[in-house]
N, C-alpha and C positions, 0 to 999 in steps of 0.2 A: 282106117289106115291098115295096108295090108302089113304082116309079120316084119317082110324084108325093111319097109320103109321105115316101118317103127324103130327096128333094130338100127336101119341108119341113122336116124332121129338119135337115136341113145349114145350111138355112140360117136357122131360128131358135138352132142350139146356136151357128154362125157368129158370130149377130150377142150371144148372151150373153156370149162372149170379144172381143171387140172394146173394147178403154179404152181411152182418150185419156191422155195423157202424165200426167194427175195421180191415173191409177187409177178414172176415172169411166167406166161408161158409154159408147161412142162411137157414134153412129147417124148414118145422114145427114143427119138434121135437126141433129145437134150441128155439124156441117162449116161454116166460115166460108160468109158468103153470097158466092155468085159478083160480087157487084159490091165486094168488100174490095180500099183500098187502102193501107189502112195494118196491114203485117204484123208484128206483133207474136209475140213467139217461142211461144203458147200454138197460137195459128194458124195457124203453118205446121209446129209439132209435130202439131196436128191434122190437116193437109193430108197429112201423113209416115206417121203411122199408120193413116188411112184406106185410102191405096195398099197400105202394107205389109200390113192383116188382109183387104184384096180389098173393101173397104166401099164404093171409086171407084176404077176404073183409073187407070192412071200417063197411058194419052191423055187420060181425060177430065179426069182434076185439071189438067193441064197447061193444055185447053182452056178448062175452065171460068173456071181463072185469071188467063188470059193467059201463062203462064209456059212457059219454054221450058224442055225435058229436061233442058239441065245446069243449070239453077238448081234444080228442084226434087230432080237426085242432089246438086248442092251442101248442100242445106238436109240432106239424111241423113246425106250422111256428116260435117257440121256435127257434126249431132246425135249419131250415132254416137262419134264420138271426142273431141269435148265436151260433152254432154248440151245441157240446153235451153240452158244458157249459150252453148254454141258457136252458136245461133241468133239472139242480140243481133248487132242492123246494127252496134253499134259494136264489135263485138270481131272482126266476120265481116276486115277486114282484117290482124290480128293473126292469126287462125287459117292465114288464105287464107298468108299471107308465111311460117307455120312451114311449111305443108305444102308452099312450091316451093322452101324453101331449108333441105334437113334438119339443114346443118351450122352452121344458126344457136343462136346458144348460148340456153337459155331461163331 
């Protein structure tokens, strides 16, 4: 397989593995548009797994969105250790307070 083909190989099978947090499809054109300011947990689960399947770099997402590196590791490891719920703005204070005081009772 010549370089070119391989490459295309990659990166069509690439983008067939690529879903968005509800098992759909994820492309760039799924990606919130760069002027979003109201982030909603579907959106920046989208933003999360863009970066993580290589769909948009961690600079360019950051860039695009105005968002600076630890809010967007925030939003992961959110998600990580509480799914899309750990991504609601109103529980992000509850999560934020278990994760710098381990010996709080839950």
């Amino acid at each position: 397989m010549t370089n070119a083909v391989a490459s295309n190989h990659r990166d069509s099978h690439h983008h067939l593995r690529t879903l968005d947090p509800t098992g759909q499809p994820l492309t760039r054109d799924d990606l919130p548009p760069s002027n979003t300011k109201r982030w909603v947990i579907l959106r920046k689960a989208k933003v999360v797994a863009g970066v993580r399947s290589g769909l948009i770099s961690l600079e360019e997402a950051c860039q695009r969105y105005s968002l600076s590196i630890d809010e967007f590791l925030s939003w992961q490891r959110l998600l990580d250790a509480h799914g899309m719920d750990g991504l609601r703005a109103t529980r992000l204070k509850k999560y934020r307070q278990d994760a710098v005081d381990p010996d709080m009772d839950i």
